[in-house]
mmCIF entry with sequence, helices, sheets and N, C-alpha, C, O atoms, coordinates in Angstrom:
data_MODEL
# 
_entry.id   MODEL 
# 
_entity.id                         1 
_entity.type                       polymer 
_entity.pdbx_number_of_molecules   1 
# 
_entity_poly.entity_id                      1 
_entity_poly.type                           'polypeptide(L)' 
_entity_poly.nstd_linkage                   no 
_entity_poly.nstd_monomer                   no 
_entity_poly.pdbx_seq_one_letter_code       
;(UNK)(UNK)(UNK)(UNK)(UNK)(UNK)(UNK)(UNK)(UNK)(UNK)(UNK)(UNK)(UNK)(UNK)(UNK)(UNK)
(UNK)(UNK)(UNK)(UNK)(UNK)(UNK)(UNK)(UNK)(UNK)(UNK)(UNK)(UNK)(UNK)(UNK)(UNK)
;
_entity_poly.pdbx_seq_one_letter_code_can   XXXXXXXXXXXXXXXXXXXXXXXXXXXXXXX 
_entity_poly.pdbx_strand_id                 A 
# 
loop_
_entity_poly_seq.entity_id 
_entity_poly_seq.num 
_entity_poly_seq.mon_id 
_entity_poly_seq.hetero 
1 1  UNK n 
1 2  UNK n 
1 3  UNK n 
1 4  UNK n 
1 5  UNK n 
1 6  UNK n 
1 7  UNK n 
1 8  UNK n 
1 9  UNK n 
1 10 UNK n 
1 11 UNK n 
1 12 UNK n 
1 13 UNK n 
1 14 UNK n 
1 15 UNK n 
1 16 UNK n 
1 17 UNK n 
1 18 UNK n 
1 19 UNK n 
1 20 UNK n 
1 21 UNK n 
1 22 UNK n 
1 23 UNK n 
1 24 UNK n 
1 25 UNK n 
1 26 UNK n 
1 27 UNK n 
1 28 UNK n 
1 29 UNK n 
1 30 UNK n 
1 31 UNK n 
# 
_struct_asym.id          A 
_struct_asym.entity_id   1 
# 
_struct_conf.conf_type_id            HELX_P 
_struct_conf.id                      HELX_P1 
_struct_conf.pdbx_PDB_helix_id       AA1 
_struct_conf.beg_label_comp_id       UNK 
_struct_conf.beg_label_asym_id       A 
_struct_conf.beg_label_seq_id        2 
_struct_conf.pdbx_beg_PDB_ins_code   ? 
_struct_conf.end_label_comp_id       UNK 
_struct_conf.end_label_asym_id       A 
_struct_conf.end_label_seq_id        29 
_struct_conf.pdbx_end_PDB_ins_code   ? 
_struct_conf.beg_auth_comp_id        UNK 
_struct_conf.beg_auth_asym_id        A 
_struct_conf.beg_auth_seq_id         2 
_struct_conf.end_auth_comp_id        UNK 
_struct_conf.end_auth_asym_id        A 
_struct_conf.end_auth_seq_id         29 
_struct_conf.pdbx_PDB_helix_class    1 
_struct_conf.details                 ? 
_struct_conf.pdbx_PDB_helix_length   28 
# 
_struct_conf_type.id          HELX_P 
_struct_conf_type.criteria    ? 
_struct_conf_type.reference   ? 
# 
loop_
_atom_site.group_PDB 
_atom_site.id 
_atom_site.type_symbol 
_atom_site.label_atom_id 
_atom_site.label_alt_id 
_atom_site.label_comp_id 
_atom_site.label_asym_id 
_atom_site.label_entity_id 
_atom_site.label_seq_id 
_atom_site.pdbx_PDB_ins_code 
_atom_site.Cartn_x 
_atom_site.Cartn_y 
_atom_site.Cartn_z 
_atom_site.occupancy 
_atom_site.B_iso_or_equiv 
_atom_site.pdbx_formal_charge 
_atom_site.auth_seq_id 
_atom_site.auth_comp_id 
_atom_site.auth_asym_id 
_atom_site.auth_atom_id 
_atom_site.pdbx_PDB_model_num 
ATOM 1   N N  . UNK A 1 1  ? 2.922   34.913 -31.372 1.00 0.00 ? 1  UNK A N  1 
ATOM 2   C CA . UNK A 1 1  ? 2.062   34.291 -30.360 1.00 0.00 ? 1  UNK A CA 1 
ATOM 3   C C  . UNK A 1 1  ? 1.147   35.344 -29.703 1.00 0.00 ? 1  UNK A C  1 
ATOM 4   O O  . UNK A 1 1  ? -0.017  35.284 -29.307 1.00 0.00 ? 1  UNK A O  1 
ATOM 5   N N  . UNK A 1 2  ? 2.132   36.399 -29.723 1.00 0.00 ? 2  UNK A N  1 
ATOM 6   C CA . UNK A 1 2  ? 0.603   37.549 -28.323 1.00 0.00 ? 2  UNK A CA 1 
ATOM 7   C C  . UNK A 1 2  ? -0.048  38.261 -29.781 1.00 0.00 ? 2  UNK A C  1 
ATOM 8   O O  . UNK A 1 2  ? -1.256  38.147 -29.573 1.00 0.00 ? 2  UNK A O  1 
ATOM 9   N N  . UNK A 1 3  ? 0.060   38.751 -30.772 1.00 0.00 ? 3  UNK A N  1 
ATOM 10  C CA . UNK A 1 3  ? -0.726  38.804 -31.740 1.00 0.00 ? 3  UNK A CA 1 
ATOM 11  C C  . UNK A 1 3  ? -1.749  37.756 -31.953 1.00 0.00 ? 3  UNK A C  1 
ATOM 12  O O  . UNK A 1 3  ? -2.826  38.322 -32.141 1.00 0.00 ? 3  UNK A O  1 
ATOM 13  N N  . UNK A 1 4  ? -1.896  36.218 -32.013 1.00 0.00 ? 4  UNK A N  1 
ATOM 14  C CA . UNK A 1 4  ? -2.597  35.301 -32.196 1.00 0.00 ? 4  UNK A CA 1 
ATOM 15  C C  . UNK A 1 4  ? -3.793  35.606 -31.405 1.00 0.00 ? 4  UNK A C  1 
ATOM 16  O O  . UNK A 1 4  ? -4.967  35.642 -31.774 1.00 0.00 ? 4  UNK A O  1 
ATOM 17  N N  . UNK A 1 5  ? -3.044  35.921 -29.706 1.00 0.00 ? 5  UNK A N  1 
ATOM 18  C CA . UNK A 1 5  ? -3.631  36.054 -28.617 1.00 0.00 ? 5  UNK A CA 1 
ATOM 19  C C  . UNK A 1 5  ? -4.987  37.231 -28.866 1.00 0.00 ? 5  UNK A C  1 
ATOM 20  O O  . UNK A 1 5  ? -6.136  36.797 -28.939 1.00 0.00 ? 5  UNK A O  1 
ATOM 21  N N  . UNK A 1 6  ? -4.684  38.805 -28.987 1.00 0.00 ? 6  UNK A N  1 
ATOM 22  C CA . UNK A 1 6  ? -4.975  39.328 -29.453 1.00 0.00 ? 6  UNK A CA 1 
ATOM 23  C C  . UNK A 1 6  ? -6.101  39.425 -30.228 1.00 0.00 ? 6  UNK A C  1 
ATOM 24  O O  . UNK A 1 6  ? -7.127  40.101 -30.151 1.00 0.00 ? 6  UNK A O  1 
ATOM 25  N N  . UNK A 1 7  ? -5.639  38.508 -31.079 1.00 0.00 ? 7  UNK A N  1 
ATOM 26  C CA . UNK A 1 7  ? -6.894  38.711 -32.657 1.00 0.00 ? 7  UNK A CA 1 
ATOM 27  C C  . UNK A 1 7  ? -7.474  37.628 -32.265 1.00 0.00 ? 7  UNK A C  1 
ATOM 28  O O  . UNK A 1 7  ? -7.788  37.205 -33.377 1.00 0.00 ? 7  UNK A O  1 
ATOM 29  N N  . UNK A 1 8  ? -7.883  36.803 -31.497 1.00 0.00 ? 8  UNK A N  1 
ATOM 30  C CA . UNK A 1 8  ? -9.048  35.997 -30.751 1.00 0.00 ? 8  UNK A CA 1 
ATOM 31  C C  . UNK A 1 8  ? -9.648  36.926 -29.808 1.00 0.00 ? 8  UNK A C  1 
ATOM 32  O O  . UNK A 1 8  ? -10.879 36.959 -29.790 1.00 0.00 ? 8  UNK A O  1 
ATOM 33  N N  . UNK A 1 9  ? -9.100  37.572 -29.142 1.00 0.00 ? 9  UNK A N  1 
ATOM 34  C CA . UNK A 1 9  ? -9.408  38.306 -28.195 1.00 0.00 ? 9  UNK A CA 1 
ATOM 35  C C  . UNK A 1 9  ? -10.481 39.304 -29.052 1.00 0.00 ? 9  UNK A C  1 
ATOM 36  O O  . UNK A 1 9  ? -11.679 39.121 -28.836 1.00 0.00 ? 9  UNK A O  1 
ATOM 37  N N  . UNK A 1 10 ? -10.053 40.430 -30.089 1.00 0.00 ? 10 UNK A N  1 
ATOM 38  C CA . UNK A 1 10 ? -10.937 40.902 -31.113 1.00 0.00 ? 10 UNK A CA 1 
ATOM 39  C C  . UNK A 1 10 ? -11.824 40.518 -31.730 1.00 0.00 ? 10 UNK A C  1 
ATOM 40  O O  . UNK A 1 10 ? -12.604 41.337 -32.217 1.00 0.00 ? 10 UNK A O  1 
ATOM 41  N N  . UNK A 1 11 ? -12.070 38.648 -31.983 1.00 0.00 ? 11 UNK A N  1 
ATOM 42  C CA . UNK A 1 11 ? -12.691 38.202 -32.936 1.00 0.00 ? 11 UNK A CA 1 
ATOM 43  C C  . UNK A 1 11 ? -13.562 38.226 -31.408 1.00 0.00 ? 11 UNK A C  1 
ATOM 44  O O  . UNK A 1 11 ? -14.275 39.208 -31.618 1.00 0.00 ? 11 UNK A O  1 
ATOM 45  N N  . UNK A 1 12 ? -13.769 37.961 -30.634 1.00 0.00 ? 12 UNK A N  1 
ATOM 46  C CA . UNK A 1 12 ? -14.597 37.598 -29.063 1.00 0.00 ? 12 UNK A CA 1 
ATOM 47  C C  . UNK A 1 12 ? -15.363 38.693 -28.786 1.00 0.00 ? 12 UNK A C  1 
ATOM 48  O O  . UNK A 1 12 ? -16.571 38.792 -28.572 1.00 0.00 ? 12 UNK A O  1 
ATOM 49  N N  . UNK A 1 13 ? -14.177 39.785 -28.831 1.00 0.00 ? 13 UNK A N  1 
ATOM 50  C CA . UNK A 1 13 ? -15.043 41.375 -28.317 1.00 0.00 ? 13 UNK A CA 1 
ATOM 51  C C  . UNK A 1 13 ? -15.993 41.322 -29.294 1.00 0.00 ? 13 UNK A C  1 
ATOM 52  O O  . UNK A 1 13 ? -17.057 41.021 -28.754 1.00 0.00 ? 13 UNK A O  1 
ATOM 53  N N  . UNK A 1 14 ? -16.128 41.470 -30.478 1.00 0.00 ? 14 UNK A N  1 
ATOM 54  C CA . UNK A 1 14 ? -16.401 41.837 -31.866 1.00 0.00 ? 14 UNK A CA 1 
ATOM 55  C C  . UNK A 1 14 ? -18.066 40.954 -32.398 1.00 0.00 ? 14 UNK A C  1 
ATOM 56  O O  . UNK A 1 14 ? -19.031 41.364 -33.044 1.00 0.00 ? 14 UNK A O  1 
ATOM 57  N N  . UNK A 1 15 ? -17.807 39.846 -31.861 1.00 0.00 ? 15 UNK A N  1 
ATOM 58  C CA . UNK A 1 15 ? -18.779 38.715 -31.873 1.00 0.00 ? 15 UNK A CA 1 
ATOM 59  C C  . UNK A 1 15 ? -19.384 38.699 -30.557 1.00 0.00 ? 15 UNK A C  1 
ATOM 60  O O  . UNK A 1 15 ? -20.261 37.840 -30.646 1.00 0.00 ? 15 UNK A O  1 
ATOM 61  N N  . UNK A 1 16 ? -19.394 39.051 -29.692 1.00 0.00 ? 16 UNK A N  1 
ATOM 62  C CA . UNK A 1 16 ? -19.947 39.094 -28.169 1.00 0.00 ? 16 UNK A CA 1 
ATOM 63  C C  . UNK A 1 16 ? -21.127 40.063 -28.420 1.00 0.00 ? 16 UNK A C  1 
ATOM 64  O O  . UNK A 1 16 ? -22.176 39.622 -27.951 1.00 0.00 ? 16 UNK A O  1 
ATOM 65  N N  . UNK A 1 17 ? -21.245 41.303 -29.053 1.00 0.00 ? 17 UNK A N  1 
ATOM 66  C CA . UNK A 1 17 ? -22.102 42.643 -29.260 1.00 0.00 ? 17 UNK A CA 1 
ATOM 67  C C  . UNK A 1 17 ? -23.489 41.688 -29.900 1.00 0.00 ? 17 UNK A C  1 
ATOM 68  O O  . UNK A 1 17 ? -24.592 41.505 -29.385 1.00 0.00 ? 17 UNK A O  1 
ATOM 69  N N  . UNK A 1 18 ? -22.727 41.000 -31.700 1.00 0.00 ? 18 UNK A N  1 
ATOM 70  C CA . UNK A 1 18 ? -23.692 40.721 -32.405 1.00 0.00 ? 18 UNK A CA 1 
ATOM 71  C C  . UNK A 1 18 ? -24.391 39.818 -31.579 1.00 0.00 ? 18 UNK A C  1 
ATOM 72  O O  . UNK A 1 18 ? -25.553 40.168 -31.376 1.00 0.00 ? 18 UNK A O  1 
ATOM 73  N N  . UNK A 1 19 ? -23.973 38.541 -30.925 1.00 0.00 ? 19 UNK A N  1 
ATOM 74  C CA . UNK A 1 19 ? -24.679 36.910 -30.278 1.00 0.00 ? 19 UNK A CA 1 
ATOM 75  C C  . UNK A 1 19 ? -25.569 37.975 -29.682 1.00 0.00 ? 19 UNK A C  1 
ATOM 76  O O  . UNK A 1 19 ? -26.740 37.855 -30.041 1.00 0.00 ? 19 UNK A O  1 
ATOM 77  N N  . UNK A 1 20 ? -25.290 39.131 -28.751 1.00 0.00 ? 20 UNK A N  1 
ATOM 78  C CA . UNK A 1 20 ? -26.116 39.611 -27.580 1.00 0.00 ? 20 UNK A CA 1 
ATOM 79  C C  . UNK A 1 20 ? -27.234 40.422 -28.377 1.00 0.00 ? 20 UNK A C  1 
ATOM 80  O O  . UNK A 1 20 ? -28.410 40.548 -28.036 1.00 0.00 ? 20 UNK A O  1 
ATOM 81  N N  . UNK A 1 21 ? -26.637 40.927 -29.475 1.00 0.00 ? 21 UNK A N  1 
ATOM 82  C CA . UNK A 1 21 ? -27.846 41.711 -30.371 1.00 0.00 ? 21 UNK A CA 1 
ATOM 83  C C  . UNK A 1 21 ? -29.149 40.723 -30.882 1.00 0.00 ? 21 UNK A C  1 
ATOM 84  O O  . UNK A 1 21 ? -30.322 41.081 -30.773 1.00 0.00 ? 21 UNK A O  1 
ATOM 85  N N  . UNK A 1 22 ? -28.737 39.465 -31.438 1.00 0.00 ? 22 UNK A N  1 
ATOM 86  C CA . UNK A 1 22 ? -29.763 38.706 -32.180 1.00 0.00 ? 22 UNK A CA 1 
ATOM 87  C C  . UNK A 1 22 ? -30.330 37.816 -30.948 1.00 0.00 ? 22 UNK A C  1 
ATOM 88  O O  . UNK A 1 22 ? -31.331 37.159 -31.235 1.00 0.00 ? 22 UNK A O  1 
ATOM 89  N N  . UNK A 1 23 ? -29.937 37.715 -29.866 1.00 0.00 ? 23 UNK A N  1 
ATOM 90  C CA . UNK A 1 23 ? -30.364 37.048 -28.577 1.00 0.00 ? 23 UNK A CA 1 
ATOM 91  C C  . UNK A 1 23 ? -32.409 38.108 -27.853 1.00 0.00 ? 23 UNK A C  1 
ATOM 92  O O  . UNK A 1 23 ? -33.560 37.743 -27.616 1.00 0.00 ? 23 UNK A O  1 
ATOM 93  N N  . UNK A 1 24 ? -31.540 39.536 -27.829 1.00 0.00 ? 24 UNK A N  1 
ATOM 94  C CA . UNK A 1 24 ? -32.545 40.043 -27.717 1.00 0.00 ? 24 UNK A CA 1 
ATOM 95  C C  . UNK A 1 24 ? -33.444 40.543 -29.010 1.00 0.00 ? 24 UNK A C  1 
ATOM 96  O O  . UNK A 1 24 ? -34.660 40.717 -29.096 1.00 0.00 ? 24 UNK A O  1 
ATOM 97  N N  . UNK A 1 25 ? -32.859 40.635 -29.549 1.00 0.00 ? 25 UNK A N  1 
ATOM 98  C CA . UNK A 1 25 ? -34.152 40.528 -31.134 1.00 0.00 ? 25 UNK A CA 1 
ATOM 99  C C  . UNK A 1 25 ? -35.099 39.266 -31.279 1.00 0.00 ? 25 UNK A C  1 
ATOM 100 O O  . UNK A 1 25 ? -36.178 39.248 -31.871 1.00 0.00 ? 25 UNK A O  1 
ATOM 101 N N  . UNK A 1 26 ? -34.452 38.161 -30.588 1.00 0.00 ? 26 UNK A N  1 
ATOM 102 C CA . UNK A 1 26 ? -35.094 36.961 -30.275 1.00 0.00 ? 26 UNK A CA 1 
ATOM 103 C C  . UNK A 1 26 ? -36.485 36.832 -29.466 1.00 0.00 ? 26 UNK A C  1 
ATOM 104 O O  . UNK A 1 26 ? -37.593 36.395 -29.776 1.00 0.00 ? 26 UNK A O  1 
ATOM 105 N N  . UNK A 1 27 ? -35.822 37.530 -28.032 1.00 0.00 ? 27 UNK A N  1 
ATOM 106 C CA . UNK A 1 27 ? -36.509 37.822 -27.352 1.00 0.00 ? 27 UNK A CA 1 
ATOM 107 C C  . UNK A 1 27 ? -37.815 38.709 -27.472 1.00 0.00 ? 27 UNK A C  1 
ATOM 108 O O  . UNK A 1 27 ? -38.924 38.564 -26.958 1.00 0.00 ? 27 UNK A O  1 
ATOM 109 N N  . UNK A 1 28 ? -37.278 39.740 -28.379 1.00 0.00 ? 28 UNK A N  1 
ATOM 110 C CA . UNK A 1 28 ? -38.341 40.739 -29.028 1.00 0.00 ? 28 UNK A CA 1 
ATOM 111 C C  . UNK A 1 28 ? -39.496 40.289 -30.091 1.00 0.00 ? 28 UNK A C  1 
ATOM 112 O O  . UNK A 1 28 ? -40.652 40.710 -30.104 1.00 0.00 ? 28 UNK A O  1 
ATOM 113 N N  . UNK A 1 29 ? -38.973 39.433 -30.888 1.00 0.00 ? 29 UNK A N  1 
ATOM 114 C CA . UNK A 1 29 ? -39.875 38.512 -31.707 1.00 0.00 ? 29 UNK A CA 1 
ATOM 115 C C  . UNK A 1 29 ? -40.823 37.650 -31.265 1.00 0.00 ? 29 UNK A C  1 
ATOM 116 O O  . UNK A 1 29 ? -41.936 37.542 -31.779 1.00 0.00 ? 29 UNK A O  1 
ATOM 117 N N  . UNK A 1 30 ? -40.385 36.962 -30.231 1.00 0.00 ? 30 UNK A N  1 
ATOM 118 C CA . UNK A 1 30 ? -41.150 36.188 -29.099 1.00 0.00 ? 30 UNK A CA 1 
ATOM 119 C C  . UNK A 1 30 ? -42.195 36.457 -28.458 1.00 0.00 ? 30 UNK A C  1 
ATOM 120 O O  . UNK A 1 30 ? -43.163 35.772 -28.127 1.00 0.00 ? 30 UNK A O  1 
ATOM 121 N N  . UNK A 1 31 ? -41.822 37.894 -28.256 1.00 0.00 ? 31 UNK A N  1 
ATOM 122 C CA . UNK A 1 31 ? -42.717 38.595 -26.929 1.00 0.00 ? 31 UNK A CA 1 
ATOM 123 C C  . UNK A 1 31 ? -44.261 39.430 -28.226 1.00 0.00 ? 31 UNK A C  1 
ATOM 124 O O  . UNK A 1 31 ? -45.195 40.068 -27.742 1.00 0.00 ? 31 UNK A O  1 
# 
């Protein structure tokens, strides 16, 4: 169970960087 916990927790950290990376590349394309 706290492993499960964990490796959501990693998949979140891990995926939080990229959403915020292609968000402002967005922004950059836009502008």
């Amino acid at each position: 169970m706290i492993i499960g916990v964990v490796l959501v927790f990693l998949i979140t950290f891990l995926k939080l960087p990229l959403k915020l990376n292609f968000f402002l590349r967005l922004k950059h394309g836009l502008d």
